[in-house]
TIVOTI-348143 format. One record per residue: residue number from 1; residue in one letter; x, y, z negated of N, C-alpha, C in turn. Coordinates in steps of 0.02 Angstrom, whole numbers, plus 50000, padded with zeros to 5 digits. Example, Ala and Ser with C-alpha at 12.3 -4.5 7.8 and 13.67 -1.06 7.14 Angstrom:
BEGIN
SITE    k  r     nu     nv     nw    cau    cav    caw     cu     cv     cw
SITE    1  A  50660  49716  49610  50615  49775  49610  50660  49835  49610
SITE    2  S  50642  49888  49646  50684  49947  49643  50645  50002  49606
This chain:
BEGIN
SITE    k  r     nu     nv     nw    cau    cav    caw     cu     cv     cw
SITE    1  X  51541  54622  50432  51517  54653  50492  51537  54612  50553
SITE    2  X  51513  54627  50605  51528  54582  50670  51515  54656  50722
SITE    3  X  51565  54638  50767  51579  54693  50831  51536  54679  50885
SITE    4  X  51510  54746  50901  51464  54763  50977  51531  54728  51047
SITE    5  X  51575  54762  51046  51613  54753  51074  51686  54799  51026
SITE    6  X  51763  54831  51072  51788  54830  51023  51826  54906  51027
SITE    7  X  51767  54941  51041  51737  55011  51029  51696  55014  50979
SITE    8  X  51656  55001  50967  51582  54992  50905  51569  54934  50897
SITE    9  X  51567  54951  50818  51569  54896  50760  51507  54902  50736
SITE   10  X  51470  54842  50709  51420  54846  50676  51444  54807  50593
SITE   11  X  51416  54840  50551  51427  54836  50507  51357  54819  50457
SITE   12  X  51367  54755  50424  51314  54744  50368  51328  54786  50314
SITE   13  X  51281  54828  50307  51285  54865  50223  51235  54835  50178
SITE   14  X  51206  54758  50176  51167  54761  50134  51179  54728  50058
SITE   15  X  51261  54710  50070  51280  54697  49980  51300  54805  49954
SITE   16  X  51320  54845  50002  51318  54928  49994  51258  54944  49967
SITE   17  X  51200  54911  49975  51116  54938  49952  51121  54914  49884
SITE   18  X  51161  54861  49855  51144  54841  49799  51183  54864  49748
SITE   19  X  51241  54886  49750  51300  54933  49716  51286  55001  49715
SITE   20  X  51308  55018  49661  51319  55091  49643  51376  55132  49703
SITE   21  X  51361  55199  49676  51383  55238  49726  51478  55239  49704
SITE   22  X  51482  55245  49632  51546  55235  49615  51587  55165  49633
SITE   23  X  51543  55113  49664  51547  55047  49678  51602  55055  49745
SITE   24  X  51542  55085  49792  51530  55103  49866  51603  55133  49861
SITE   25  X  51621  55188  49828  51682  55219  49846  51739  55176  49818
SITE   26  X  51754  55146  49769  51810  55112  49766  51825  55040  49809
SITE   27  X  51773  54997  49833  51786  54941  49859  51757  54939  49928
SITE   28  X  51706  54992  49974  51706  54969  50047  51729  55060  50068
SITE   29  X  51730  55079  50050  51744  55156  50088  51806  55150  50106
SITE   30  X  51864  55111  50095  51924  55077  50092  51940  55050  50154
SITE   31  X  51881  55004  50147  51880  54928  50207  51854  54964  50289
SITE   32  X  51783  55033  50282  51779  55074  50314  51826  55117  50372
SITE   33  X  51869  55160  50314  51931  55177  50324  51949  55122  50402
SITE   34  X  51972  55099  50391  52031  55045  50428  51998  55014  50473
SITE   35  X  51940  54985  50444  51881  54993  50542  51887  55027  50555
SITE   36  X  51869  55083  50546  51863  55133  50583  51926  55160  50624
SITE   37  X  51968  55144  50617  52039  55156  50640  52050  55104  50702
SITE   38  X  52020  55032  50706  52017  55008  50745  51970  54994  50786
SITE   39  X  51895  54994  50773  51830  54986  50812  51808  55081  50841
SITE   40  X  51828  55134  50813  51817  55186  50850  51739  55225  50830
SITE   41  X  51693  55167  50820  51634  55207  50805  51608  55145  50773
SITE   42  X  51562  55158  50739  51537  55105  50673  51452  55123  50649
SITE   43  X  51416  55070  50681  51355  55069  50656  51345  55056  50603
SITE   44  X  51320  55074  50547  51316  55045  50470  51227  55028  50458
SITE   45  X  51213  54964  50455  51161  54948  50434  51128  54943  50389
SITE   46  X  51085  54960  50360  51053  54959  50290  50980  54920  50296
SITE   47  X  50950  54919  50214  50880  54903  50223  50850  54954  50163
SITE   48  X  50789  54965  50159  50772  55024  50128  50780  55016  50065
SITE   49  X  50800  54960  50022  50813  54976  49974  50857  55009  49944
SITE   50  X  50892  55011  50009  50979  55044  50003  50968  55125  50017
SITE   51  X  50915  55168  50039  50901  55236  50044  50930  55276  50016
SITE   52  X  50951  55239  49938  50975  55318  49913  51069  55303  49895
SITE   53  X  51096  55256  49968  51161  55268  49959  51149  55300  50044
SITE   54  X  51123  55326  50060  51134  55366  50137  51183  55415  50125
SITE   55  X  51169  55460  50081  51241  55514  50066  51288  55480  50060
SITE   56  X  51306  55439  50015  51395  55406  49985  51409  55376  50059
SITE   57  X  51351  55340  50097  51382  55341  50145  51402  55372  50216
SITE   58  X  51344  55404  50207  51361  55460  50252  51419  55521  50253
SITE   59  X  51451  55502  50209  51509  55597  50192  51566  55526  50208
SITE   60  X  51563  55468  50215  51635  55418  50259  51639  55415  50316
SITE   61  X  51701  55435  50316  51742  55455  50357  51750  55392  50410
SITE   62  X  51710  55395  50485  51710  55335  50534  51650  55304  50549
SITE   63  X  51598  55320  50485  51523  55301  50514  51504  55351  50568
SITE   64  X  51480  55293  50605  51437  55372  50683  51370  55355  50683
SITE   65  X  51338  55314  50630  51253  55307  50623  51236  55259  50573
SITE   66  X  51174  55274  50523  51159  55249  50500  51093  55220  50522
SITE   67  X  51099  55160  50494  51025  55129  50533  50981  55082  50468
SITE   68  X  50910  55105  50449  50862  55078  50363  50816  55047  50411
SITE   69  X  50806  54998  50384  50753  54965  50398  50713  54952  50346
SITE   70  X  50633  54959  50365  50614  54960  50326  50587  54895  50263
SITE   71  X  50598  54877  50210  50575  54795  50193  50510  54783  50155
SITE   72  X  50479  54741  50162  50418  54744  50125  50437  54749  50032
SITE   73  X  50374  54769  50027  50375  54790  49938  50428  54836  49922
SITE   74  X  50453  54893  49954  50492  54931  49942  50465  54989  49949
SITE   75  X  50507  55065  49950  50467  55114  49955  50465  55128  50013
SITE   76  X  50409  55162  50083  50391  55173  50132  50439  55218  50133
SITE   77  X  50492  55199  50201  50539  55266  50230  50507  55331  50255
SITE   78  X  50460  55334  50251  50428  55405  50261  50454  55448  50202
SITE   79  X  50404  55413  50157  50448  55450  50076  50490  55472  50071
SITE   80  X  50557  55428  50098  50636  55454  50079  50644  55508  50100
SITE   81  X  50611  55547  50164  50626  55625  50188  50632  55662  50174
SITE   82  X  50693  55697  50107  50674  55739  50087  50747  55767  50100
SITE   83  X  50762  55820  50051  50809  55868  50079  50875  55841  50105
SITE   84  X  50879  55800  50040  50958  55760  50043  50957  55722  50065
SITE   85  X  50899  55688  50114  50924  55635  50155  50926  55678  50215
SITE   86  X  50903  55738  50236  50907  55781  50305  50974  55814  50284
SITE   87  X  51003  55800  50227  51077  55830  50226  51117  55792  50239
SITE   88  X  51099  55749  50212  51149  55667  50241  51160  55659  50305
SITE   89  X  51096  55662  50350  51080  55652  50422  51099  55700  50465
SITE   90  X  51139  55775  50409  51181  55820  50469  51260  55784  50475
SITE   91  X  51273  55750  50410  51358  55730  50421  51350  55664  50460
SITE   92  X  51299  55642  50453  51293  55572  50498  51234  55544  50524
SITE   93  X  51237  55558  50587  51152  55520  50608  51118  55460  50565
SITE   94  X  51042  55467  50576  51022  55422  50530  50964  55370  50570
SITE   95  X  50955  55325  50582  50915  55286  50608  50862  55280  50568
SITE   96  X  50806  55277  50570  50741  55244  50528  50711  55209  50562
SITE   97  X  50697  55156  50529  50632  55105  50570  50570  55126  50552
SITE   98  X  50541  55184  50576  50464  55193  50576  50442  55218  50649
SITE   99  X  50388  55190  50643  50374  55197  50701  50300  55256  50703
SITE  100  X  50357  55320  50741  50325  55373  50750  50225  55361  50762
SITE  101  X  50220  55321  50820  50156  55302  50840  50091  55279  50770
SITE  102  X  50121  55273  50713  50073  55243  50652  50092  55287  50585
SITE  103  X  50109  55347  50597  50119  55399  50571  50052  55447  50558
SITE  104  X  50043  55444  50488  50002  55486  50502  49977  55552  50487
SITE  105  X  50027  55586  50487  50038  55649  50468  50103  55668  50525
SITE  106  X  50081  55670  50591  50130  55661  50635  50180  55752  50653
SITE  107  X  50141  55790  50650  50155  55858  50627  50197  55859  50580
SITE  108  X  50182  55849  50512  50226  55867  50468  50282  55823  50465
SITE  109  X  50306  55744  50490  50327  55718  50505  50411  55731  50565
SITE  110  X  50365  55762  50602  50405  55787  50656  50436  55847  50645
SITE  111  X  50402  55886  50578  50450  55935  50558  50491  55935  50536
SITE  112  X  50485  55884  50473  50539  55858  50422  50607  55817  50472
SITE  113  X  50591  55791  50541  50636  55745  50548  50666  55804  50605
SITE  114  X  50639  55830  50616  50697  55906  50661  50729  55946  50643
SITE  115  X  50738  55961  50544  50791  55981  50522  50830  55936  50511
SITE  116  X  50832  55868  50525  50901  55837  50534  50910  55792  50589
SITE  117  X  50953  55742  50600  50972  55709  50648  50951  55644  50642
SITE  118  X  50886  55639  50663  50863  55574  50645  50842  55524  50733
SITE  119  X  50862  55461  50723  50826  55426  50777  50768  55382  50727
SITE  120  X  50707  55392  50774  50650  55347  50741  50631  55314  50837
SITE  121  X  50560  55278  50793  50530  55240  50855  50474  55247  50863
SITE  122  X  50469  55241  50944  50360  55261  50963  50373  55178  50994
SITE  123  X  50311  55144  50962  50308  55104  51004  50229  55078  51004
SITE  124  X  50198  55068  51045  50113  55069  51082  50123  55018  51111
SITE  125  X  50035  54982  51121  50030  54929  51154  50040  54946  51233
SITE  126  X  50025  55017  51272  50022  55023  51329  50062  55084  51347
SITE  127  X  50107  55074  51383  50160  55120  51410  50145  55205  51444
SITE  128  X  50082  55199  51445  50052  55269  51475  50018  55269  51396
SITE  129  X  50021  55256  51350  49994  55286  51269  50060  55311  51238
SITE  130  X  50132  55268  51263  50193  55285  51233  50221  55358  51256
SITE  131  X  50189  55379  51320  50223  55434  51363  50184  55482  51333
SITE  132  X  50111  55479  51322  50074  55544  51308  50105  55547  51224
SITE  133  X  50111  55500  51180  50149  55529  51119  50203  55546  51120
SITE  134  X  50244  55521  51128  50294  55572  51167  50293  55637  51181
SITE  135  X  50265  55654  51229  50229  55714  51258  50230  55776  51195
SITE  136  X  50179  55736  51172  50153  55754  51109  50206  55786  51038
SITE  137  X  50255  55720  51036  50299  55753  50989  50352  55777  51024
SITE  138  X  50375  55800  51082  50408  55835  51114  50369  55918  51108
SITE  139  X  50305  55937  51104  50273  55992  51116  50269  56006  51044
SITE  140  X  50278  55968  50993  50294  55986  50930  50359  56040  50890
SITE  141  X  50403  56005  50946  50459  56027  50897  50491  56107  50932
SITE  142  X  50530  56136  50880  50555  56201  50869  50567  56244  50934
SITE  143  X  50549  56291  50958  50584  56317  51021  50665  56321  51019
């Protein structure tokens, strides 16, 4: 990992995507630990192949966000939305790289990602198209 500054740490998780979850807990949940004791808050990076260690890493103790990106030939992070990753995403925010704007099922989308704590992205060629979606998925979600 390499530091934002020396408050928040960013952290590579992408040898974490390739290990088992019994992996994950004996040899970096460790190394975690003890950043976290000194950097204060800890971005943990992933790539989507790594999706289904979001829980093992999310219930450690010192992550304050997870962040998937998405990689080609893998499975579309839309997919991954399902219960246990909106359970994951209550013990620890979760970043996704999709971009709300090419969504297309943007309703049901916006439902699934408001029972948990998710940051995603709108991004449009023209800045008055980014505000009205917006708009849009703001008038979506829950009273």
């Amino acid at each position: 990992g390499y530091g934002f500054n020396t408050k928040c740490m960013r952290l590579n998780g992408d040898p974490v995507d390739l290990i088992s979850e019994d992996a994950i807990r004996r040899f970096h949940t460790p190394s975690i630990y003890a950043l976290s004791a000194y950097a204060k808050a800890i971005f943990f990076h992933h790539h989507s192949v790594g999706i289904r260690t979001a829980t093992v890493i999310g219930e450690t103790q010192g992550i304050t966000i997870q962040q998937f990106l998405q990689d080609p030939n893998t499975p579309d992070l839309l997919d991954a939305i399902d219960d246990t990753l909106i359970e994951s995403s209550l013990q620890t925010p979760i970043q996704l790289q999709i971009n709300l704007a090419s969504v297309k099922d943007l309703e049901g989308t916006v439902a699934s990602l408001a029972r948990g704590r998710f940051i995603v992205n709108v991004v449009t060629e023209k800045q008055e198209e980014c505000c009205q979606l917006i708009e849009r998925i703001r008038s979506l979600e829950p009273n």
